[in-house]
C-alpha positions as CSV (number, residue, x, y, z in Angstrom):
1,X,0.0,0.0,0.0
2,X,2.9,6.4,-2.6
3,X,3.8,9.8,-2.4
4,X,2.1,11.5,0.3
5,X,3.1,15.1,-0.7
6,X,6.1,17.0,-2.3
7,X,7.8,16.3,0.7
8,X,8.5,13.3,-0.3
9,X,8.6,13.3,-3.8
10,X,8.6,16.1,-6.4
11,X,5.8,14.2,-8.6
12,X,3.1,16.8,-9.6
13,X,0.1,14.8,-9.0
14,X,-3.4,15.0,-7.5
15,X,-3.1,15.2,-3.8
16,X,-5.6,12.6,-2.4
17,X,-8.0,11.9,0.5
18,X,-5.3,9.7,1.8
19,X,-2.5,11.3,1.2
20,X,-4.0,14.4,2.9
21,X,-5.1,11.7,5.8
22,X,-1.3,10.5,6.3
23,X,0.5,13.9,5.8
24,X,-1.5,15.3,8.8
25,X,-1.7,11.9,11.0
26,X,1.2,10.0,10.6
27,X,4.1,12.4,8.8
28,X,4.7,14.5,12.1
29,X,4.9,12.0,14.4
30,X,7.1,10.1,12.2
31,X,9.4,13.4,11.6
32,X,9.8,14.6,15.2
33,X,11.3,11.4,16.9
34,X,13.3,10.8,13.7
35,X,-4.1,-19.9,6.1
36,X,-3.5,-20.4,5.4
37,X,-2.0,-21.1,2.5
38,X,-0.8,-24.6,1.1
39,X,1.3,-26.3,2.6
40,X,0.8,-24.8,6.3
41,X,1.1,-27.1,9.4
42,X,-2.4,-27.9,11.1
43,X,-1.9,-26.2,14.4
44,X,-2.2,-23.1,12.6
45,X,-5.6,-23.8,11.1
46,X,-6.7,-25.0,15.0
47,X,-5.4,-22.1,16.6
48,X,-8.1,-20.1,18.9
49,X,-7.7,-16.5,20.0
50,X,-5.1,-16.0,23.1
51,X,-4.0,-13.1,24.7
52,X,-0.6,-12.2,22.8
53,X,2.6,-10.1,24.3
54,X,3.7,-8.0,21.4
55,X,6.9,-9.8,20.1
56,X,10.5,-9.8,18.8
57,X,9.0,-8.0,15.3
58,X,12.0,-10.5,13.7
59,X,11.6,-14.2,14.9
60,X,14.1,-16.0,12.8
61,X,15.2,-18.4,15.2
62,X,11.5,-19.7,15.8
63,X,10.2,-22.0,13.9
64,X,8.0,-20.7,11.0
65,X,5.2,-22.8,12.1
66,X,5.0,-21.6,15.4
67,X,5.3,-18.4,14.2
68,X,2.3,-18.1,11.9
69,X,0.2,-20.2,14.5
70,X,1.0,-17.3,16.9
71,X,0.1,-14.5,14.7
72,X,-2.9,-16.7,13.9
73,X,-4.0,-16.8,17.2
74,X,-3.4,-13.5,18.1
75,X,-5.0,-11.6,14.9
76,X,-7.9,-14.3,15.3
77,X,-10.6,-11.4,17.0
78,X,-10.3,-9.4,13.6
79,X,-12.2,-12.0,11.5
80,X,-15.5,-10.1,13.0
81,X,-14.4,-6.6,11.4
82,X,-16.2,-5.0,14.2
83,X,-13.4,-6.1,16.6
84,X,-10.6,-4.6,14.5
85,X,-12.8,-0.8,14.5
86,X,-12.9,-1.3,18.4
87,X,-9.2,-1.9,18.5
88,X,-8.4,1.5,16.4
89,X,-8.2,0.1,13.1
90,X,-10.3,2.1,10.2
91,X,-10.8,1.3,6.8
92,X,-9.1,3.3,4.1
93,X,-12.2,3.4,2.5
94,X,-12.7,6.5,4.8
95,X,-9.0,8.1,3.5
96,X,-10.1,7.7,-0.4
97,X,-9.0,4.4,-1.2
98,X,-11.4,1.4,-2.7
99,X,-10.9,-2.3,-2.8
100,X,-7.4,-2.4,-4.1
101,X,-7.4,-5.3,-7.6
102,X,-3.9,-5.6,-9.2
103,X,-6.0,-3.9,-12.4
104,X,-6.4,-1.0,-10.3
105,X,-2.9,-0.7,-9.6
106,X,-1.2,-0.8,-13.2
107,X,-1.0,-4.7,-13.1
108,X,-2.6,-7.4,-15.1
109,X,-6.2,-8.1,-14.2
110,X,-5.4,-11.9,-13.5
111,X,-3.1,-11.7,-10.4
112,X,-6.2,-10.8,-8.8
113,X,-7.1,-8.7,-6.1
114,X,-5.9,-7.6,-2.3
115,X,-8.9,-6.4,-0.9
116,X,-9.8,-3.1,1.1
117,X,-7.3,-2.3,4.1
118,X,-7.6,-1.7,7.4
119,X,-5.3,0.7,9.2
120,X,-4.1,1.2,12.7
121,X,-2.9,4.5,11.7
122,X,-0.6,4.9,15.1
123,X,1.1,1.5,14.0
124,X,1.4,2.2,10.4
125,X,4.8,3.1,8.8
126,X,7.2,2.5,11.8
127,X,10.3,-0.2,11.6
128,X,9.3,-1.5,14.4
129,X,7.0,-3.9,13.2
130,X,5.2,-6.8,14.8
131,X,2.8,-9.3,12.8
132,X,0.8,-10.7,16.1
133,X,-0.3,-6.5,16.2
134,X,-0.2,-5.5,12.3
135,X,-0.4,-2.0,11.3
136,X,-2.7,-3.5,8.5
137,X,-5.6,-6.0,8.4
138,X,-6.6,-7.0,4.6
139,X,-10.3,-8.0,4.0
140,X,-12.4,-9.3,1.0
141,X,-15.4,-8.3,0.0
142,X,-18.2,-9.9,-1.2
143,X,-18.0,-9.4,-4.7
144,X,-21.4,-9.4,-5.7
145,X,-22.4,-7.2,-2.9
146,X,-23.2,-4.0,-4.5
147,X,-24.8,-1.6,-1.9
148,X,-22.0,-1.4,0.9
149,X,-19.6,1.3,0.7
150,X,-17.3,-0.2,3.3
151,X,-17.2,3.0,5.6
152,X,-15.9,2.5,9.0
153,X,-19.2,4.3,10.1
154,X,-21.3,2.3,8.0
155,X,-19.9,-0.5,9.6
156,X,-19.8,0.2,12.8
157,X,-24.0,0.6,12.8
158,X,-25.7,-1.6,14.1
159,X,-27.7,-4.6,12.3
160,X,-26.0,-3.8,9.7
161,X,-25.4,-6.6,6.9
162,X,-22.2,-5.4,5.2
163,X,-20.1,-6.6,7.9
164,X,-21.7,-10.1,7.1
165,X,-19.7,-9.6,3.6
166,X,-16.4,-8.9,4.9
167,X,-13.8,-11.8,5.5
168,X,-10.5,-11.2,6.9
169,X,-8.1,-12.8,4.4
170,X,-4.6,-11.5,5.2
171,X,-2.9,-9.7,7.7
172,X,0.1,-7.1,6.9
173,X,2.8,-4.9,7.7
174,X,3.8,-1.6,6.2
175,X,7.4,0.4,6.6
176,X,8.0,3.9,4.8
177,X,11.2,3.6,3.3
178,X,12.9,6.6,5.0
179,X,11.7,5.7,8.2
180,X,13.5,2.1,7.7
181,X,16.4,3.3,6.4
182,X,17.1,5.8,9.4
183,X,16.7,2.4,11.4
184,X,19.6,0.6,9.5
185,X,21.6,3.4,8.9
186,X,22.1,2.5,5.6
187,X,20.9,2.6,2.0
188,X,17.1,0.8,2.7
189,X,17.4,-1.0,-0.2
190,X,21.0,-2.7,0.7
191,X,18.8,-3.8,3.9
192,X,15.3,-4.6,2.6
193,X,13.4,-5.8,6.2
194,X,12.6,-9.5,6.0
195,X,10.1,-11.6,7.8
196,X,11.4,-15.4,8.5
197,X,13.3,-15.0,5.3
198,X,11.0,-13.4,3.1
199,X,12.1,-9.6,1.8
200,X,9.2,-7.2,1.9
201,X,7.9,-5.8,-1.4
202,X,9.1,-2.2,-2.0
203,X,6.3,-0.3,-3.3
204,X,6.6,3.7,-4.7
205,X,4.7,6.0,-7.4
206,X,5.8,5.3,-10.8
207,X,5.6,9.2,-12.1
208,X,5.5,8.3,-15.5
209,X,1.7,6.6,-14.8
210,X,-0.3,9.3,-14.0
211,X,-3.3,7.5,-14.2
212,X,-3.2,5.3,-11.3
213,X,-1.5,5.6,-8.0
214,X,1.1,2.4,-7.5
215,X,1.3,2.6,-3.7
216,X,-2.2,3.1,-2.4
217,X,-1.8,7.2,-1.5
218,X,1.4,6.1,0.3
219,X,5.1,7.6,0.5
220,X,7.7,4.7,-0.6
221,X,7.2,2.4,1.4
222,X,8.0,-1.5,2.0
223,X,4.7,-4.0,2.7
224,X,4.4,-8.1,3.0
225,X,1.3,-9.9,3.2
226,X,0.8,-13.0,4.8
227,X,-2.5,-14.9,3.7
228,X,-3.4,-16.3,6.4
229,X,-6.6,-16.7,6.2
230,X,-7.5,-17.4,2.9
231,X,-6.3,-20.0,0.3
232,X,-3.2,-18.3,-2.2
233,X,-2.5,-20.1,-4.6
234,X,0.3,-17.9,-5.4
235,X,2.4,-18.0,-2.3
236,X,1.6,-17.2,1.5
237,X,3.6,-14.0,0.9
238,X,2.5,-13.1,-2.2
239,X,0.8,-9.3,-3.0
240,X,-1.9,-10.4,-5.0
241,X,-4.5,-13.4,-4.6
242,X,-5.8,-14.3,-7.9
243,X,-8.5,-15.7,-5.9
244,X,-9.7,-12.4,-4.8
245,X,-12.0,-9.6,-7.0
246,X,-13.3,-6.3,-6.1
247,X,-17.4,-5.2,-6.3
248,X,-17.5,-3.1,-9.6
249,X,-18.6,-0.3,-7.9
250,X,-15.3,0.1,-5.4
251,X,-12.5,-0.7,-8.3
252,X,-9.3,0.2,-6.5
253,X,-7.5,3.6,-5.6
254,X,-6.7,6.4,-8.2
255,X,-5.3,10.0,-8.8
């Protein structure tokens, strides 16, 4: 999930809803302090909701396994969307952003979709990051649901059927670039961060298409999914789940 604002890059673009939404609620505080997927062991697919201590953000010495069982269990709550709003997460669908489809995004229609994201918005961005408390819940909508907009308000009414349509299909992290690199003190892309030995995506704005924002109204940033609770058939770190489709009426995020 590019450029937030000339601050960060010297594209002349559109600003939008959420790029105005991070450059006034994240940037600062940033600035001042300068599945189950194939092939998954069973106890991951058995795990039950636990009360989790926030983790080492990079367990390499665990075993995998273990690992994603323990996220599993500790992201478990969020499959009713309603919990994640109570624990501070909103959907992005209030910042300007839609259900997010690789077509959406400049990429060919049949690597599928993402979904719409959910954002803890004082987690999102930072280097410190911790899967078993993501800065980013990803959920999938029905696709032939055609009168929900997907609004954190709207959802959070009550008897309200469009939260029946949402299923929690991935879990994810998201690091600005800068903010990563000051943590390495180095070049970020001679360190890209890693999770059990899978590099994060880097994402940024490609100026040259105009037409379609790359990264979601974000600055550069890095960003690794982890399908756990959905079937990829392309990897259980892959972006896209060809799956996965959008309702026609909430096609993505654009300029």
């Amino acid at each position: 999930m590019t450029c937030l604002n000339q601050q960060f890059s010297n594209k002349n673009s559109v600003t939008t809803p959420l790029k105005r939404i991070a450059r006034s609620a994240i940037a600062p505080a940033f600035l001042t302090v300068l599945t189950l997927s194939m092939g998954i062991s069973s106890d991951i697919a058995n795990a039950n909701p636990l009360d989790h201590k926030r983790a080492n953000s990079k367990p390499f010495g665990q075993n995998p396994n273990k690992t994603l069982a323990d996220i599993r269990r500790a992201t478990f709550p969020f499959i009713d969307v309603k919990n994640a709003i109570d624990a501070g997460y909103v959907s992005t669908v209030d910042l300007g952003a839609g259900c997010v489809s690789a077509e959406s995004e400049g990429e060919p229609s049949q690597l599928g979709a993402m979904g719409i994201h959910f954002v803890n918005l004082a987690e999102l961005g930072s280097p410190d990051f911790d899967f078993h408390t993501p800065s980013v819940l990803v959920y999938a909508p029905d696709p032939h649901v055609e009168n929900c907009s997907y609004s954190t308000a709207e959802l959070m009414a009550d008897d309200n059927d469009c939260t029946k349509s949402l299923r929690l299909v991935a879990v994810e992290e998201l690091i600005f670039a800068d903010l990563w690199e000051a943590s390495i003190d180095k070049p970020h892309w001679q360190q890209p961060p890693e999770f059990l030995g899978n590099q994060f995506y880097y994402i940024h704005d490609n100026p040259d298409t105009d037409w379609v924002d790359e990264a979601h109204g974000f600055p550069p940033h890095y960003e690794l999914h982890i399908w756990l609770y959905d079937r990829n058939v392309a990897g259980l770190y892959s972006p896209w789940n060809p799956a996965l489709s959008c309702p026609t009426h909430m096609q993505g995020h654009a300029h």
